[in-house]
C-alpha positions as MATLAB code, in Angstrom:
seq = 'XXXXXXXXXXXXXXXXXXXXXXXXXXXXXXXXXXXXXXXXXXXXXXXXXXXXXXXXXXXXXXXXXXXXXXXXXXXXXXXXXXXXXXXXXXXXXXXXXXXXXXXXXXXXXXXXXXXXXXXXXXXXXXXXXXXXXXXXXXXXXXXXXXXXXXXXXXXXXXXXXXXXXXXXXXXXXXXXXXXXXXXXXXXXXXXXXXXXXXXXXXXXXXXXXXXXXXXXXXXXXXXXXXXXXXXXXXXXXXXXXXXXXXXXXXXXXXXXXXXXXXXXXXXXXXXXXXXXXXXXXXXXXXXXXXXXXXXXXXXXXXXXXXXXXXXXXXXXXXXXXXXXXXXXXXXXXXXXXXXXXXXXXXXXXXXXXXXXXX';
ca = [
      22.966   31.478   -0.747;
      24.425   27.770   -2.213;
      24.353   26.965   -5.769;
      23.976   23.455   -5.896;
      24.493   21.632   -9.456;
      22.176   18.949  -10.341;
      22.048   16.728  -13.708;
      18.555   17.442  -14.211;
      17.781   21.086  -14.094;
      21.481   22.635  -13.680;
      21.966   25.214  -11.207;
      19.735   24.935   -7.940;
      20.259   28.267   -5.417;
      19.269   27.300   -2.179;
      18.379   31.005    0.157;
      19.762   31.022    3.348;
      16.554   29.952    4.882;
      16.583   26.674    2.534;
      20.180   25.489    3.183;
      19.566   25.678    6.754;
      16.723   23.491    5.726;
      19.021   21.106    4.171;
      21.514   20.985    6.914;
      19.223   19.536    9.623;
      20.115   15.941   10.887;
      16.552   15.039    9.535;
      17.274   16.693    5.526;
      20.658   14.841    5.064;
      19.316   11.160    6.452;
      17.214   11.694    2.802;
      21.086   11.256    1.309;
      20.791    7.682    2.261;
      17.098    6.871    1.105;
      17.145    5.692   -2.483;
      14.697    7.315   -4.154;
      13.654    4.179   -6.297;
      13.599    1.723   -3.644;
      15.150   -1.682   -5.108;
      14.993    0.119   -8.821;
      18.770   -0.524   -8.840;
      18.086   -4.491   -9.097;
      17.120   -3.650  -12.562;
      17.934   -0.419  -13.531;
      21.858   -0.230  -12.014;
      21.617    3.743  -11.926;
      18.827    3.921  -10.314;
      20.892    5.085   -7.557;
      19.225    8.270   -7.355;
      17.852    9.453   -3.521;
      15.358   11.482   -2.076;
      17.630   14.246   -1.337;
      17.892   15.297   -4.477;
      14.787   14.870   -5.143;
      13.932   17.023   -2.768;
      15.967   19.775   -4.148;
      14.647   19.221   -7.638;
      10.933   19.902   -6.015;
      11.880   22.761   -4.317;
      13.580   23.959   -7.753;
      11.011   23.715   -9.840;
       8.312   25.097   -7.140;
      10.464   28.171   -7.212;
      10.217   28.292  -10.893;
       6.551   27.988  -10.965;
       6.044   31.157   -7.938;
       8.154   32.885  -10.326;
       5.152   33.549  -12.687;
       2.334   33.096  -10.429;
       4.055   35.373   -7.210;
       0.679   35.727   -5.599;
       1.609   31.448   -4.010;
       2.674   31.796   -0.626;
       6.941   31.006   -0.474;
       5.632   29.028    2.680;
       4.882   26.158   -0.053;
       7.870   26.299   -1.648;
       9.831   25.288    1.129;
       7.517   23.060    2.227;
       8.030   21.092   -1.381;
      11.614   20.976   -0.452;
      10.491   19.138    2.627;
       7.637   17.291    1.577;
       9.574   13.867    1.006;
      11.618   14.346    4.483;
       9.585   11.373    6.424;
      10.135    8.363    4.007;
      10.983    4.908    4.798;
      14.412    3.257    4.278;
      13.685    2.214    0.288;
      11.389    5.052   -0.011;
       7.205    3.743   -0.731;
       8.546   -0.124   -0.367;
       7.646   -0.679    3.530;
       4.381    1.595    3.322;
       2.970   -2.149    2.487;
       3.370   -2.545    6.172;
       3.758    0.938    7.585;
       1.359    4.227    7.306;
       2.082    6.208    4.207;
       5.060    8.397    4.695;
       3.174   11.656    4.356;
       2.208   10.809    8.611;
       5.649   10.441    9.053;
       7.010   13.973    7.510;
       4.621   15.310   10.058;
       5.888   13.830   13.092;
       9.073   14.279   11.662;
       8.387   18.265   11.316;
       6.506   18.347   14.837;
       9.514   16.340   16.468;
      12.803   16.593   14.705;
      15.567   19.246   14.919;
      13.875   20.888   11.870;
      11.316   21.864   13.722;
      13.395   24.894   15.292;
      14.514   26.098   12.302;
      10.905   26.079   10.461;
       9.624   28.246   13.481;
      11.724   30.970   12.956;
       9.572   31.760   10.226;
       6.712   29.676    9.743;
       4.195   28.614   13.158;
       4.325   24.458   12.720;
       0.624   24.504   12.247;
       1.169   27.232    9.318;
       3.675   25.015    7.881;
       1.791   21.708    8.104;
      -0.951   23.452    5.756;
       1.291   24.537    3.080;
       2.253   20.087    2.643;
      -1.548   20.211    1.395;
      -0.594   23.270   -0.890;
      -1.269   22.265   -4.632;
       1.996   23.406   -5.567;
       2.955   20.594   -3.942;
       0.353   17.860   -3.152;
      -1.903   18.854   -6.565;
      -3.029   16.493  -10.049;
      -0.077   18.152  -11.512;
       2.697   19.638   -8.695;
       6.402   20.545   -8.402;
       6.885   16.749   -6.632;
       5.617   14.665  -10.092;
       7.562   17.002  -12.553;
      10.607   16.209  -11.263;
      10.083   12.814  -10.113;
       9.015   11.643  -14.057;
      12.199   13.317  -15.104;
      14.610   12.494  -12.540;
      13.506    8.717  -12.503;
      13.676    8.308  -16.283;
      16.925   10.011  -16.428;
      18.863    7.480  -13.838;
      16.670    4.434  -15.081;
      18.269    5.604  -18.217;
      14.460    4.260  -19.860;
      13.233    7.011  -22.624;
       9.243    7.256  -21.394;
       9.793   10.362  -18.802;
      10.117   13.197  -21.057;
       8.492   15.769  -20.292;
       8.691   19.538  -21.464;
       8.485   21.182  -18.084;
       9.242   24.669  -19.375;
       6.338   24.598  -21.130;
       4.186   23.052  -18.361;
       5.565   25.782  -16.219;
       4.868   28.559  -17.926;
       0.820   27.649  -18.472;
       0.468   27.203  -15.151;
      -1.812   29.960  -13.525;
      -2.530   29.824   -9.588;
      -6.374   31.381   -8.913;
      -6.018   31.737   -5.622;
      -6.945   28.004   -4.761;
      -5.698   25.607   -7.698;
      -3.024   25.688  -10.507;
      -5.335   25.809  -13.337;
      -3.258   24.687  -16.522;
      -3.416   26.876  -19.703;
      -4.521   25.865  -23.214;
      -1.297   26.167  -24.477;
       0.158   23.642  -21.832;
      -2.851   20.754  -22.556;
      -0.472   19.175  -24.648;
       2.548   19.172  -22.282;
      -0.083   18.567  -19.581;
      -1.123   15.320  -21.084;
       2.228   14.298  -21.757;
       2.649   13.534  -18.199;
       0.464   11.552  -17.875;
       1.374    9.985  -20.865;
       4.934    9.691  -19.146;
       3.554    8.597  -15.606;
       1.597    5.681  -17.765;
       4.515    3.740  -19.846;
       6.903    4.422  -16.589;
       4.750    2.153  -14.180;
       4.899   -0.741  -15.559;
       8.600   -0.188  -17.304;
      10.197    0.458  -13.646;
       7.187    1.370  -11.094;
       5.996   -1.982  -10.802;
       8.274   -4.272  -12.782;
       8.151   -7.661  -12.113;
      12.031   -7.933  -10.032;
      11.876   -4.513   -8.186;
       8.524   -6.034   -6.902;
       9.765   -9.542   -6.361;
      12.559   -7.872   -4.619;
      10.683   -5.505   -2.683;
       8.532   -8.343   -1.408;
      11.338  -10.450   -0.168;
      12.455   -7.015    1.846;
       9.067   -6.499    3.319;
       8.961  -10.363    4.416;
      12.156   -9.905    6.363;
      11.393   -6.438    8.024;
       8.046   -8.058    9.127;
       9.867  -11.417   10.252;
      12.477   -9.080   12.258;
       9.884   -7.457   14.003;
      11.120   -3.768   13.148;
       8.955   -1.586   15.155;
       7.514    1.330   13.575;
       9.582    4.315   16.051;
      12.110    2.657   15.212;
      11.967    2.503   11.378;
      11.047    5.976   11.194;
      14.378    7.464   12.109;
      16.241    4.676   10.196;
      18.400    5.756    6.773;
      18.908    2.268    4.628;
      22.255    1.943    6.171;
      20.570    1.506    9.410;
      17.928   -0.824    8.078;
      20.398   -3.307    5.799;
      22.881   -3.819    9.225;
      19.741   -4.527   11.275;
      18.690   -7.274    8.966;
      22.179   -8.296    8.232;
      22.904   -9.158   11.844;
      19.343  -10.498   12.838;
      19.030  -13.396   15.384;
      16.725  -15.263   12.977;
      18.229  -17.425   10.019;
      14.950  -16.642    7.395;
      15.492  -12.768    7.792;
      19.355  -13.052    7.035;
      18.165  -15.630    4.156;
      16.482  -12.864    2.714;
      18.727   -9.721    3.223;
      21.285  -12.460    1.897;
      19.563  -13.039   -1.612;
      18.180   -9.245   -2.077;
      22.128   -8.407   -1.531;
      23.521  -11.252   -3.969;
      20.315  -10.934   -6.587;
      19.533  -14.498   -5.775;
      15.676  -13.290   -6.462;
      12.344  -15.720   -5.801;
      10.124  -16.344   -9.327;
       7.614  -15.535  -10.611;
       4.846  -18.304   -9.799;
       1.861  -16.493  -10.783;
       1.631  -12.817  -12.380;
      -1.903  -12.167  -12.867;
      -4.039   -8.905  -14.055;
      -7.290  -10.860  -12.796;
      -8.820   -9.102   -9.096;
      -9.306  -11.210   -6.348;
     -11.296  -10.365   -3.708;
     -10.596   -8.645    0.136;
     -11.232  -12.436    1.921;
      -9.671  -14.554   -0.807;
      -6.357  -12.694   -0.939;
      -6.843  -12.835    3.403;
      -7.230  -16.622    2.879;
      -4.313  -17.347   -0.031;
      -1.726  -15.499    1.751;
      -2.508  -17.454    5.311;
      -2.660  -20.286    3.358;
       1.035  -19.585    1.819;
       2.544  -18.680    4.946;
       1.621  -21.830    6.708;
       2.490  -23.999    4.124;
       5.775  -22.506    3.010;
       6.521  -19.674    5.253;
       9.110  -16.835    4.034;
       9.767  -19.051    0.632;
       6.841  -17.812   -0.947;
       5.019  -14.432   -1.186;
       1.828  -12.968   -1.980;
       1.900   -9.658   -3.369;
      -1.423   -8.039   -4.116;
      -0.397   -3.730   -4.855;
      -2.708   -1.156   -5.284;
      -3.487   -0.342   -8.572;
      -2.472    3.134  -10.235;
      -4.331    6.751   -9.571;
      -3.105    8.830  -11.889;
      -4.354   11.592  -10.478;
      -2.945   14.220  -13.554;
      -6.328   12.999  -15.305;
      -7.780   15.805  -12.331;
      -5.829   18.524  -13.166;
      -8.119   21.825  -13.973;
      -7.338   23.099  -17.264;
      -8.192   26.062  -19.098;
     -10.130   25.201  -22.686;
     -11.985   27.388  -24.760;
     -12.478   30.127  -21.415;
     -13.822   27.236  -19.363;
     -12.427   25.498  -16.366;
     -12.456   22.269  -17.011;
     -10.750   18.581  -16.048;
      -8.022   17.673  -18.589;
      -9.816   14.104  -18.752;
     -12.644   15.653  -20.238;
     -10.474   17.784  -22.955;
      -8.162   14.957  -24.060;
      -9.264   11.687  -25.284;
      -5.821   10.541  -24.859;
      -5.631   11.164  -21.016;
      -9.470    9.564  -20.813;
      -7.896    6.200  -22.919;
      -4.931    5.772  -20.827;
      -7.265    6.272  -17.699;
      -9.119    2.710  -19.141;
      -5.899    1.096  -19.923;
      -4.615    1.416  -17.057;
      -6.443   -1.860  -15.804;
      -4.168   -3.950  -18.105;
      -0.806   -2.600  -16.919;
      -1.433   -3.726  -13.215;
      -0.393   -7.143  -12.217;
      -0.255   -8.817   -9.090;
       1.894  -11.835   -8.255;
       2.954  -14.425   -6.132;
       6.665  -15.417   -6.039;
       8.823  -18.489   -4.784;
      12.175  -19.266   -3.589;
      13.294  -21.362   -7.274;
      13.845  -24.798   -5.303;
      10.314  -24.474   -4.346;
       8.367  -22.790   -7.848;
       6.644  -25.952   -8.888;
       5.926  -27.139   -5.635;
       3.796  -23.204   -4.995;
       2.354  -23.236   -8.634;
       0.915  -26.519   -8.017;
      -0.469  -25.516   -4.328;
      -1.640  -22.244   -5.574;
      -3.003  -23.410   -8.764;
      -5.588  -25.905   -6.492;
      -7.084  -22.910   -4.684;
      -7.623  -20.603   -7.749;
      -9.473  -22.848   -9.831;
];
């Protein structure tokens, strides 16, 4: 047993079976993934990193098994693992890479870990309880603590969220954590949380501008995707440090130094599949690596889902809180996408862009 103390929810014990967990090769790379991605750009404490992360999932998975016993402690381990296959700058490079949920699988089927998961758990057993609700659910140990955590180091005041309460209303049925009456109101806070934090950190404008300049160099250096996988940022920064081609060490270079491209266009308006295809061919030939097209997906918010408990029915909290079903339609006007320019070269984009979006 480890006691290990964390700034968000105190005192984390870690059983025998989770610290040696945490001291596998593949656990402790998570030290060196920021949890943020780029974040820091903006917010300069954003320093934060899936490893503790981790840890805070596991913790408050724990907490929630301690009133609904009947969840399998298979999951709970599995939410301190659930984050163990990210990228170098966590979700950034899923833009070109699968999602990093196929990568904690091959990581768990290939790594060192795997040993010490089968001397409890069959891998196939294990593999399930990722899917578990407890940790993969509308409202899950992996949110609660990444609103907190995120709004804490960001130092921004929109993550607050009363996670005792949440945690004691939720009730496991046997197949879903069904939220009680009494936690609607924490319940919809979350969401409420999840909303104002997109576009205040999530998807603000530099940690995007940023995180497009990094993808543009990865793809330029060619990084294959075996090798990525196993890289920690360290790994990833020296790479693209010491590359053989001047645009990719242009980049790295201005990420480092906060030399950042513009903002050319920011736009809430959708384009379609073929003309985003067309724009961004037509960027790259024209100006190559000095200006970027970055089209994100927009926002699920899948706490809208959860099952809650209102007036003895099962029910979605969507349809019990007009709140939840206005932020759902707002959430079009918080997404933006954008495309962004090396400064020497801003006018020269807006004008070539603004000829093909007429």
């Amino acid at each position: 047993m480890k006691l290990v103390h964390d700034p968000i929810h105190g005192g984390i014990e870690l059983d025998d079976f989770a610290v040696k967990l945490v001291d596998t090769p593949e656990f402790q790379r998570l030290r060196r993934i920021t949890q943020l991605g780029l974040a820091f750009l903006v917010y300069p404490s954003a320093r934060h990193t899936r490893f503790e992360h981790s840890l805070g999932t596991f913790y408050l998975a724990r907490k929630i098994t301690e009133y609904n016993p009947e969840i399998e402690e298979g999951a709970v381990y599995a939410a301190l693992l659930h984050d163990i296959g990210h990228y170098p700058f966590s979700h950034t490079l899923e833009a070109l890479y699968p999602r990093h949920e196929e990568n904690t699988r091959r990581v768990l089927r290939e790594g060192e870990i795997r040993d010490v998961i089968e001397e409890r758990y069959s891998l196939g057993e294990f593999l399930g309880f990722l899917k578990h609700p407890l940790v993969s659910g509308d409202i899950d140990a992996d949110r609660m603590d990444y609103l907190v955590r995120d709004a804490y180091y960001t130092g921004v005041a929109y993550g607050l969220v009363d996670l005792e309460r949440l945690i004691r209303n939720l009730h496991w049925d046997g197949e879903r954590l069904i939220l009680k009456e009494k936690g609607i109101m924490a319940g919809q806070n979350l969401l409420i949380s999840r909303s104002m934090m997109y576009p205040t950190v999530y998807q603000h404008h530099t940690v995007r501008i940023a995180s497009s300049m990094l993808c543009k160099a990865v793809e330029l250096e060619g990084v294959e995707l075996e090798e990525l996988r196993k890289m920690d940022e360290v790994d990833l920064v020296a790479r693209l440090r010491a590359s053989e081609k001047k645009e990719v060490r242009e980049l790295i270079s201005a990420i480092e130094n906060r030399r950042l491209y513009k903002r050319v266009l920011w736009s809430g308006k959708k384009l379609d599949e073929e003309t985003i295809k067309e724009l961004r061919k037509e960027l790259e030939s024209e100006f190559g690596h000095l200006a970027l097209l970055d089209y994100p997906e927009k926002p699920r918010f899948e706490e809208r889902n959860a099952f809650v408990e209102f007036n003895g029915e099962i029910k979605r909290l969507s349809e019990v809180s007009p709140v939840v079903r206005a932020l759902v339609e707002a959430k079009e006007s918080n997404w933006r996408w954008g495309i962004y320019a090396r400064e020497d070269k801003v006018e020269e984009v807006r004008t070539f862009v603004s000829k093909r979006l007429k």
